[in-house]
C-alpha positions as CSV (number, residue, x, y, z in Angstrom):
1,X,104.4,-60.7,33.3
2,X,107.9,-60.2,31.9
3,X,108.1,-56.7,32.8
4,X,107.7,-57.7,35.9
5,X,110.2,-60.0,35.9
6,X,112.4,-57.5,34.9
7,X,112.9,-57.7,31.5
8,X,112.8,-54.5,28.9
9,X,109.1,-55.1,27.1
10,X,107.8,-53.6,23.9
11,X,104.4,-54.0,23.2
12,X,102.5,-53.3,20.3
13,X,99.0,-54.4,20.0
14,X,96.7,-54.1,17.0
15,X,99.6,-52.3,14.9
16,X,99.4,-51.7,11.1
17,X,102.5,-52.7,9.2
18,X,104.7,-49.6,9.6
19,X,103.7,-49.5,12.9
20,X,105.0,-53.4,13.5
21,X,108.1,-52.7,11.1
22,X,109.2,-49.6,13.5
23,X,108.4,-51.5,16.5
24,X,110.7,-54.7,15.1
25,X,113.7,-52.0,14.1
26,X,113.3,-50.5,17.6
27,X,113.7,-54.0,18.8
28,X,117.0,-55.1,16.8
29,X,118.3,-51.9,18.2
30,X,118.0,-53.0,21.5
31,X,119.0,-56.4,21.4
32,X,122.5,-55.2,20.3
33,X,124.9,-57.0,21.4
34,X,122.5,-58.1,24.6
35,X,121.4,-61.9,26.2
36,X,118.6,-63.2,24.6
37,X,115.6,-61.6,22.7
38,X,112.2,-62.7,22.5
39,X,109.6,-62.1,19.9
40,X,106.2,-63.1,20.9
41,X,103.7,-62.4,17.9
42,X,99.8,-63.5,18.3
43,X,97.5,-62.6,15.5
44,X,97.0,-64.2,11.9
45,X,99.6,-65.9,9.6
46,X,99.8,-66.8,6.2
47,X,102.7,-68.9,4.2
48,X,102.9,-67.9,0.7
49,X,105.1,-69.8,-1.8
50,X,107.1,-70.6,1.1
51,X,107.6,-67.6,3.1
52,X,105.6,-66.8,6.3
53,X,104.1,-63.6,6.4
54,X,102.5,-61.5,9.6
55,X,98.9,-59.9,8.7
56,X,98.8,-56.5,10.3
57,X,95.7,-54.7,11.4
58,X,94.2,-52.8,7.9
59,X,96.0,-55.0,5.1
60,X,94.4,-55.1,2.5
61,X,94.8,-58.2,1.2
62,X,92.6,-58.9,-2.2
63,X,94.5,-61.7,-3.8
64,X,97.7,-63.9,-3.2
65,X,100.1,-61.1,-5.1
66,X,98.7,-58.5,-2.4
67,X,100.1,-60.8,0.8
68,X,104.1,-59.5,0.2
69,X,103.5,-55.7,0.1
70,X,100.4,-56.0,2.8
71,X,102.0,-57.4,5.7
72,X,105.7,-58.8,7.4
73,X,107.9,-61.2,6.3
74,X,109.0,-63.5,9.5
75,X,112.2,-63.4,7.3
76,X,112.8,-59.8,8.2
77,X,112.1,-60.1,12.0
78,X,114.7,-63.2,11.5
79,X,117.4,-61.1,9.6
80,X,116.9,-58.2,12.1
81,X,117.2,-60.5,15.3
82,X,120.3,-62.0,13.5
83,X,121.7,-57.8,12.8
84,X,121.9,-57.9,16.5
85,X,124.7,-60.5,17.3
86,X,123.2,-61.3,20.7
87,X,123.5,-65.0,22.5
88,X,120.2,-65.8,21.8
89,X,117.2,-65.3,20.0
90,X,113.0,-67.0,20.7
91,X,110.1,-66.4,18.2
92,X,106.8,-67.5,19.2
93,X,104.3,-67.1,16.5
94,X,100.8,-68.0,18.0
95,X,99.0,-67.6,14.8
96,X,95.6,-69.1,14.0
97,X,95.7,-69.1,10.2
98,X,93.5,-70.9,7.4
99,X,95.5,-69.8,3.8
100,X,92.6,-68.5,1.3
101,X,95.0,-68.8,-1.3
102,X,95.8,-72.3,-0.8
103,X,93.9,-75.4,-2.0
104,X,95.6,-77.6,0.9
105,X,95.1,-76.6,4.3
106,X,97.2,-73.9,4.9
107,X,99.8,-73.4,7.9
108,X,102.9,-71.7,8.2
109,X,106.1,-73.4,6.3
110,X,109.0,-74.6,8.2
111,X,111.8,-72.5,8.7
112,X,115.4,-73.3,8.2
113,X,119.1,-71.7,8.6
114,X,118.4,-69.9,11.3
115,X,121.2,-69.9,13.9
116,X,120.8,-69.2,17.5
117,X,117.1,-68.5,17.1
118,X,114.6,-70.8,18.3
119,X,111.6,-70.8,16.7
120,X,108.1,-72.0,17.8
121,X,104.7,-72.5,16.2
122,X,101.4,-72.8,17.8
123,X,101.4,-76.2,15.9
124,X,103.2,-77.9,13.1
125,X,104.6,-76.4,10.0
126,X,101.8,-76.8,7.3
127,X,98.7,-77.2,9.7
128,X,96.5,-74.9,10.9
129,X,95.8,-73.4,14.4
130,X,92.2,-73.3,16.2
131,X,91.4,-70.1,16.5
132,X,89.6,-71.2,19.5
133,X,92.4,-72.0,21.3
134,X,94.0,-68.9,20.5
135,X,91.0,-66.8,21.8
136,X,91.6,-68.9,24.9
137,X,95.1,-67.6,25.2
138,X,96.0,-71.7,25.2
139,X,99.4,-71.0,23.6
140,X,100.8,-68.6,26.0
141,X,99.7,-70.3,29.2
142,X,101.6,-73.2,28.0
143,X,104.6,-71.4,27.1
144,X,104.5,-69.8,30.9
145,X,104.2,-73.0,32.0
146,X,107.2,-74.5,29.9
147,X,109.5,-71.5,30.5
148,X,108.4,-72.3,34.7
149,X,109.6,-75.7,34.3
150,X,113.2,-74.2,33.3
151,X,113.1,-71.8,35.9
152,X,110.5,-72.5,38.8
153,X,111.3,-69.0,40.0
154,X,110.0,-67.5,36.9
């Protein structure tokens, strides 16, 4: 859809972690000095002691310790979207998550101090996603239809 619409796309599906870290360092690179860049992740999510985390395909996550060297910080796609010094920056992280590790119910944790990024969650800091409404792609066809409210020829 945005290809088509003319924008440069990378797309990485089903990627282990080096695989998402090159793909995120390719990105930065491009956004250099560009308009706006926007990072649309869709998998599983896990907040640990604060800090939201990306599970890649393989980790292998045994306990709570495992989580930081398994998969990627959102702090890192953050700091590399800041790098960039572009106008604007969108993260959309459409992650079903349940934390294991937790005795609450899990969710992603707010995320502060980020200038000129945007950042949107599948729902609110702390809860926790259906995963049936991500298998329906729910998320995304609401985002297209917010971002054709902007721009009806979109």
């Amino acid at each position: 859809m945005l290809k088509k619409k003319g924008f440069n796309v990378l797309y990485l599906e089903d990627g282990s972690l080096k695989k998402i870290k090159n793909i995120v360092r390719k990105f930065s690179s491009k956004l250099k000095d560009s308009g706006v860049g926007f990072f649309y992740y869709a998998g599983h999510g896990v907040e640990v002691e604060n800090i939201n985390y990306l599970i890649s395909l393989g980790a292998d996550i045994i306990q709570k310790s495992d989580v930081e060297f398994e998969s990627l910080s959102i702090n890192y796609i953050i700091r590399q979207m800041e790098n960039s010094h572009n106008r604007l920056n969108i993260v959309v992280l459409d992650a079903c998550r349940n934390d294991p590790f937790s005795r609450g119910g899990g969710g992603l944790a707010q995320i502060n101090n980020t200038k000129g990024i945007y950042i949107a969650f599948a729902t609110s800091p702390g809860d926790v996603a259906s995963e049936l409404l991500m298998n329906d792609a729910f998320y995304i066809k609401f985002s297209y239809f917010y971002l054709k409210c902007f721009n009806p020829k979109f």
